[in-house]
C-alpha positions as a LaTeX table, in Angstrom:
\begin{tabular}{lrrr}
\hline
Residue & $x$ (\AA) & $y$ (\AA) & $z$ (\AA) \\
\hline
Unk1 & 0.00 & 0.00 & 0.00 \\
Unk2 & 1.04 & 3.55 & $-0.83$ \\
Unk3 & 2.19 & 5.71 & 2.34 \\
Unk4 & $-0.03$ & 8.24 & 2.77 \\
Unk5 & 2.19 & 10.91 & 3.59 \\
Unk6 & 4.90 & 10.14 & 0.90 \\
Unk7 & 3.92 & 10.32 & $-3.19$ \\
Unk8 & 7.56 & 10.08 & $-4.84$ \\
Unk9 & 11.01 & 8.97 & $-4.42$ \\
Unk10 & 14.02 & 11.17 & $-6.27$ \\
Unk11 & 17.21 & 9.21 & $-5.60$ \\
Unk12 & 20.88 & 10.49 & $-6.41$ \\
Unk13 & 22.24 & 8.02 & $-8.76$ \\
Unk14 & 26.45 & 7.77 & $-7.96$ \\
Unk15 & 26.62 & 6.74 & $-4.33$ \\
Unk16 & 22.80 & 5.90 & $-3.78$ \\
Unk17 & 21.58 & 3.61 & $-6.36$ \\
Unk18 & 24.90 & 2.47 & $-7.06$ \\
Unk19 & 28.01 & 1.91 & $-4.59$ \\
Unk20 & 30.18 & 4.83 & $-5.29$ \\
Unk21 & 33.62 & 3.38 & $-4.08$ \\
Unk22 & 33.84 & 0.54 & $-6.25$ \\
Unk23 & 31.66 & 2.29 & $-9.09$ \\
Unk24 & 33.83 & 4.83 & $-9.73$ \\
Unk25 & 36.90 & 4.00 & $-8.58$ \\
Unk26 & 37.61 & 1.71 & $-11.03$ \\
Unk27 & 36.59 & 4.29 & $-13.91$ \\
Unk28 & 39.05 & 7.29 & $-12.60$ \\
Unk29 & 41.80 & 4.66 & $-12.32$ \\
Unk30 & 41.13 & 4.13 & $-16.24$ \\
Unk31 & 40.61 & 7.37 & $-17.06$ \\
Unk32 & 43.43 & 8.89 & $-15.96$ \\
Unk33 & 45.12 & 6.20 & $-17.58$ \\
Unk34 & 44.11 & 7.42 & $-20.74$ \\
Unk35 & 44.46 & 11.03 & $-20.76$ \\
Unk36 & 47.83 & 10.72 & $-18.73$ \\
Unk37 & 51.72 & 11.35 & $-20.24$ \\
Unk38 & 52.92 & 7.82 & $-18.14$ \\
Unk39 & 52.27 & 6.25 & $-15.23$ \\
Unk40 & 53.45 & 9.38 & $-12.80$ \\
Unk41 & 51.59 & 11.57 & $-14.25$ \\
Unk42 & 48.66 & 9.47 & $-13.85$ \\
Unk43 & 49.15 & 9.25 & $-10.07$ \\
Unk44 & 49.33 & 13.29 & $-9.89$ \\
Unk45 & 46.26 & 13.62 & $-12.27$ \\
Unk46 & 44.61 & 11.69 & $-9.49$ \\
Unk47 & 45.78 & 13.75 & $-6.66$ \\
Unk48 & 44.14 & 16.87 & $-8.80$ \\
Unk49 & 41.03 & 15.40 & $-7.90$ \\
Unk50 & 41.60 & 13.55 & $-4.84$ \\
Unk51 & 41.74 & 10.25 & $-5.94$ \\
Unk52 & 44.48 & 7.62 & $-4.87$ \\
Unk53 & 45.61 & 5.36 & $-7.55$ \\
Unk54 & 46.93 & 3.06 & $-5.16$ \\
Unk55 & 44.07 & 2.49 & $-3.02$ \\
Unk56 & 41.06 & 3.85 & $-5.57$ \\
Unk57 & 39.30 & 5.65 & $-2.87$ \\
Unk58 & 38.91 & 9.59 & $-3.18$ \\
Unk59 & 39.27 & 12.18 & $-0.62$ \\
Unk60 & 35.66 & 13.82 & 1.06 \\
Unk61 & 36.49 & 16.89 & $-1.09$ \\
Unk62 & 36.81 & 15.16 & $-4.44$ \\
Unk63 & 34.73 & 16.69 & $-7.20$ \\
Unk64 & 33.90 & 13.43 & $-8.78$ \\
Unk65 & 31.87 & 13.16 & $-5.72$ \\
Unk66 & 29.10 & 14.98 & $-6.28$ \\
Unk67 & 30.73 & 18.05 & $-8.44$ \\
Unk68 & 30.01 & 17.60 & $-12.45$ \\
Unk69 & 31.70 & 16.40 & $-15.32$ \\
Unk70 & 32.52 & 20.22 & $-15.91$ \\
Unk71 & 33.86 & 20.60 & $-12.31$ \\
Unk72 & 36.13 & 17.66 & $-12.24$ \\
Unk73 & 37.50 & 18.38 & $-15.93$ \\
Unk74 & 38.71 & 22.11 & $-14.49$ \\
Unk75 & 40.57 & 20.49 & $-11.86$ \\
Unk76 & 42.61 & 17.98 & $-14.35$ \\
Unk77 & 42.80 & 20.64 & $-16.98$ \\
Unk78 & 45.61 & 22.90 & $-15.88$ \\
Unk79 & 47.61 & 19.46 & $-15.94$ \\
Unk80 & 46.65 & 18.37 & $-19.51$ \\
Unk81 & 48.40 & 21.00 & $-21.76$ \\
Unk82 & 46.28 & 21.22 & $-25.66$ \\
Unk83 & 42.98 & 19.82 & $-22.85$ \\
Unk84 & 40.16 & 22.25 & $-22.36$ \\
Unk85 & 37.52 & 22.13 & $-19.71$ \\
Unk86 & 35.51 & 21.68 & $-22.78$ \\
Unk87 & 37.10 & 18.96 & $-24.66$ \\
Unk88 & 37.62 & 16.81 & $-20.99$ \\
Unk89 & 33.92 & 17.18 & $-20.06$ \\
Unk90 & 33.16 & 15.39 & $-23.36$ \\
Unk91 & 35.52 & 12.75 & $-22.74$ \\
Unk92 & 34.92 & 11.78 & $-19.29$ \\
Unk93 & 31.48 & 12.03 & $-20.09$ \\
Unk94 & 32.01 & 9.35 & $-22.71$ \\
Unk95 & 34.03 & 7.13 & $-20.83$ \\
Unk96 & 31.40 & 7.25 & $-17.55$ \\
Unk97 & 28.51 & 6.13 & $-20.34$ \\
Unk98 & 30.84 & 3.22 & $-20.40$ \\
Unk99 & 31.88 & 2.72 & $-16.68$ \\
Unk100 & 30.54 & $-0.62$ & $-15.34$ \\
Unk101 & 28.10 & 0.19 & $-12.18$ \\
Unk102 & 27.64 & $-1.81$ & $-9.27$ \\
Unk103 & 23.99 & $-1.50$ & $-7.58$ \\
Unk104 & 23.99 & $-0.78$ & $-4.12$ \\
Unk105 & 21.97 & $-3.17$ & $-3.78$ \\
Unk106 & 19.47 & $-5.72$ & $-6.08$ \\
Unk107 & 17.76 & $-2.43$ & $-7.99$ \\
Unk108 & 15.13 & $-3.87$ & $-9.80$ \\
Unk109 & 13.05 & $-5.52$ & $-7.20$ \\
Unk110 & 13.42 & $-2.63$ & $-5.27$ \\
Unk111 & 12.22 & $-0.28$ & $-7.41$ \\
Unk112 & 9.57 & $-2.60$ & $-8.68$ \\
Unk113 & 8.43 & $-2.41$ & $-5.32$ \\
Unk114 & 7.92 & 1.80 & $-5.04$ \\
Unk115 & 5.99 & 1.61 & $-8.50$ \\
Unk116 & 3.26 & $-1.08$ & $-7.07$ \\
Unk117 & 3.01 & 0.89 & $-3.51$ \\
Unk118 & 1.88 & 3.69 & $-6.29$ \\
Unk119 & 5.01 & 6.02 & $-6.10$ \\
Unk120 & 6.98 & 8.27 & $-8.97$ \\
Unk121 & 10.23 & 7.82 & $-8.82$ \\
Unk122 & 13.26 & 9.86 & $-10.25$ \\
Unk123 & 16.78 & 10.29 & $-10.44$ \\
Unk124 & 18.64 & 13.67 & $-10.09$ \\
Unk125 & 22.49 & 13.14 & $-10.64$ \\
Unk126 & 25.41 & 15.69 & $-11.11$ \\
Unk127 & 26.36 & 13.59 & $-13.59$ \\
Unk128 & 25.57 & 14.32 & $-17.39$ \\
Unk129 & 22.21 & 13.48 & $-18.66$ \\
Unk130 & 23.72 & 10.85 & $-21.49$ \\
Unk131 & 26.26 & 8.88 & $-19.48$ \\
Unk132 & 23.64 & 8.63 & $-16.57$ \\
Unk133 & 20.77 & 7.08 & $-18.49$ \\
Unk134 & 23.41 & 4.81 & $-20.52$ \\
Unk135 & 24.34 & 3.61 & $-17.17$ \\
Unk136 & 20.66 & 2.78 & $-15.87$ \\
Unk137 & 19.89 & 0.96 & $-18.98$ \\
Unk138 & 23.02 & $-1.08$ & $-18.56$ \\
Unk139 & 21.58 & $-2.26$ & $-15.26$ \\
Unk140 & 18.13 & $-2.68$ & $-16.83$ \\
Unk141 & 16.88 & $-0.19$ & $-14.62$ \\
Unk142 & 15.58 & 3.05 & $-17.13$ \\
Unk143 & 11.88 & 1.94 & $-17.37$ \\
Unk144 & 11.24 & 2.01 & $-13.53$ \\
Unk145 & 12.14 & 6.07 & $-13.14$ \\
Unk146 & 9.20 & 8.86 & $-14.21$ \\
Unk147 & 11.99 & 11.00 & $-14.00$ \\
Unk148 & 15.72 & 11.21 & $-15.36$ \\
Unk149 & 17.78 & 14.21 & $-14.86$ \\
Unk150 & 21.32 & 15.54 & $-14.92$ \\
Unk151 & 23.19 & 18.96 & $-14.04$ \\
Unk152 & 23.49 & 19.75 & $-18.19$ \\
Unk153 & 19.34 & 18.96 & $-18.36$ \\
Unk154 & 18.16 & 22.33 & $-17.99$ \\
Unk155 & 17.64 & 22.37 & $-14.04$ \\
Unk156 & 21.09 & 23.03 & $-12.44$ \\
Unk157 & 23.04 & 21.02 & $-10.04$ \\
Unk158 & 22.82 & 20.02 & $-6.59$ \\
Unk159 & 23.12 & 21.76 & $-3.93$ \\
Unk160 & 20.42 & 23.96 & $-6.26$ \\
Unk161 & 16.69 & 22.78 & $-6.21$ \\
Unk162 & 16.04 & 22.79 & $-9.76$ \\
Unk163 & 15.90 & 18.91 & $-10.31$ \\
Unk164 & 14.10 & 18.72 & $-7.16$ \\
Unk165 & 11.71 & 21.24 & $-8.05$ \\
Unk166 & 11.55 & 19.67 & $-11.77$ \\
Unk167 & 10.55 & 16.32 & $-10.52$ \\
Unk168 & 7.82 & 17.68 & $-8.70$ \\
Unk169 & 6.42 & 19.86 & $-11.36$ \\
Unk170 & 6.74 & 17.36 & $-14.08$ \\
Unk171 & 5.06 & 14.72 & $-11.98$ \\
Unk172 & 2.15 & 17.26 & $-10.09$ \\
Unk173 & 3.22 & 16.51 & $-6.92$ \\
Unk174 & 3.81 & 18.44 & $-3.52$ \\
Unk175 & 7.45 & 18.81 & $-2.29$ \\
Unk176 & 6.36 & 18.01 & 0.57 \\
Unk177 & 4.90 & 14.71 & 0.30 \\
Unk178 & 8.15 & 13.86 & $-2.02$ \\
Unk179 & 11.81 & 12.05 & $-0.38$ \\
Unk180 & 15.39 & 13.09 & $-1.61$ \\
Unk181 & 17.61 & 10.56 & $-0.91$ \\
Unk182 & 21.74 & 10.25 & $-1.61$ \\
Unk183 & 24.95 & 10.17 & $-0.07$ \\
Unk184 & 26.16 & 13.75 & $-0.10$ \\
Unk185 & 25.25 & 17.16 & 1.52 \\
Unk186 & 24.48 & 18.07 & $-2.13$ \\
Unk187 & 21.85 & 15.50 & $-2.26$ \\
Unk188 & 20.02 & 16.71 & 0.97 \\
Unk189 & 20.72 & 20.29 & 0.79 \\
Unk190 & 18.41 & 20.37 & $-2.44$ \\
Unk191 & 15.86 & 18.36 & $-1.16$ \\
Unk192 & 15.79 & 20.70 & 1.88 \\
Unk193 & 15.92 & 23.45 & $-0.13$ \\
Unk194 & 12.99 & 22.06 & $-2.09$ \\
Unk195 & 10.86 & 22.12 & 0.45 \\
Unk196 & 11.37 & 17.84 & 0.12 \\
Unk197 & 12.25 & 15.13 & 2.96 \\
Unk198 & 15.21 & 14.07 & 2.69 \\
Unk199 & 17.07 & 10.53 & 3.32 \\
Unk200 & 21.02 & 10.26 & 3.36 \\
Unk201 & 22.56 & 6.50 & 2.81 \\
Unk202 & 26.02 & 5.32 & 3.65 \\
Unk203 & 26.56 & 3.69 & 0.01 \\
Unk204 & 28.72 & 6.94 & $-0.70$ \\
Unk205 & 32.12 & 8.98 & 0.51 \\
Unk206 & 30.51 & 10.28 & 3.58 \\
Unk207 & 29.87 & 9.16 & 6.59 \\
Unk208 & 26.86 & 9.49 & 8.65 \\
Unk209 & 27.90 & 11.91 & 11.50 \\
Unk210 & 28.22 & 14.79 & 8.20 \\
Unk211 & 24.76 & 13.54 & 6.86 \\
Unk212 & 22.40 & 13.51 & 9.84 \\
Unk213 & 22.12 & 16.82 & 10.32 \\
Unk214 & 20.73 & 17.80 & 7.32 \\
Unk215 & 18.46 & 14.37 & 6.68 \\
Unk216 & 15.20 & 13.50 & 8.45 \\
Unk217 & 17.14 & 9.59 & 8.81 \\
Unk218 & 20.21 & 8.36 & 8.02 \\
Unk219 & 19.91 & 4.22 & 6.47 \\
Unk220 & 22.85 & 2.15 & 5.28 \\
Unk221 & 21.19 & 1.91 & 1.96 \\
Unk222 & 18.09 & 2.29 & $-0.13$ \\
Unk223 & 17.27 & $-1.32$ & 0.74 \\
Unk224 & 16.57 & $-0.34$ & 4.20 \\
Unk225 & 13.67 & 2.69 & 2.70 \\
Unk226 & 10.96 & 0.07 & 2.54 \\
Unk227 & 10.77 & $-0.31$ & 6.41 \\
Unk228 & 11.19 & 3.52 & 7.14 \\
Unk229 & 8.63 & 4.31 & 4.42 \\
Unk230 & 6.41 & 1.59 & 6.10 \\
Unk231 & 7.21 & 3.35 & 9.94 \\
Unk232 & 5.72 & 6.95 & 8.53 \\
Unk233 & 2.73 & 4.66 & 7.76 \\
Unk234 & 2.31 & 3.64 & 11.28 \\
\hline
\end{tabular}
């Protein structure tokens, strides 16, 4: 049964529907691969974005976190002489349509499960629009969302409401009766801002202790939603 005080679910996509650390640490470690001189230069490239080669974790204040294609191409650029922001945005971009995902947890049942209690769901990712939907079909996953949207789709980028805002208008629902959920301040701070609840998940970077204050609960992923969902029905 639908929750009566809750009509739609807008998830985060890197970090929240799929587990950022192994997600994406295996694509920087390739990208940089590719764009980079030799294998030093590589290794710096990474530390212009906070990544460790070594390791493939990133630092809290990496923009491949929850910055944009855009952001983290201005921090490799000043290290890729004949690169623009420009021409690196298109090429990460087409190298992340590639990058193999791993879900958080099993996706499809899950969402499966929001669409028959009756809810719209949608994604709102700093990633680019293309590369984000290539990814969801990869995982079989495109059909369940009402909504897909990235920062280059017209609405902005997180921390900004505009996708938030955009989900709700598209769909005629109330911000208030809708749940942002992800892994970063970004995520919740444009939910909030929206007017939205908001739900912050430990599938990302960030730990809970910088998430709770700005999240109405804090779950250790988007498997555990079903049983807070069914507690606001109680």
């Amino acid at each position: 049964m639908p929750s009566p005080l809750i009509d739609g679910l807008l998830f985060d996509k890197d970090g929240t529907l799929f587990d950022f650390r192994t997600s994406w640490g295996r694509w920087a470690a390739g990208f940089l691969d590719l764009v980079a001189e030799d294998a030093d230069h590589s290794v710096r490239l990474g530390r212009a974005i906070g990544f460790d080669k070594d390791t493939l974790t990133f630092a809290p204040d990496s923009p491949v976190i929850a910055a944009t294609a855009s952001d983290i191409a201005a921090a490799l650029a000043p290290h890729l002489p004949g690169e623009t922001v420009a021409s690196l945005t298109l090429r990460i971009d087409e190298t992340a349509g590639g990058a193999t995902m791993s879900e958080a947890v099993p996706l499809r049942p899950l969402l499966s499960g929001f669409r028959a209690r009756g809810l719209k769901l949608g994604v709102a990712t700093n990633d680019s629009e293309r590369p984000a939907r290539q990814q969801l079909d990869r995982n079989g996953i495109t059909d369940c969302f009402d909504f897909i949207a990235g920062w280059d789709s017209g609405h902005g980028a997180k921390p900004d409401p505009g996708m938030c805002l955009a989900f709700a208008r598209i769909l005629g629902l109330d911000p208030a009766r809708v749940v942002m959920i992800g892994d970063s301040r970004h995520d919740l701070e444009a939910g909030r801002a929206a007017g939205m609840r908001t739900v912050a998940v430990l599938t990302g970077i960030a730990g809970a202790a910088d998430l709770a204050p700005h999240a109405d609960a804090v779950l250790p992923d988007i498997g555990a939603l079903p049983g807070w969902l069914d507690q606001l029905s109680a």
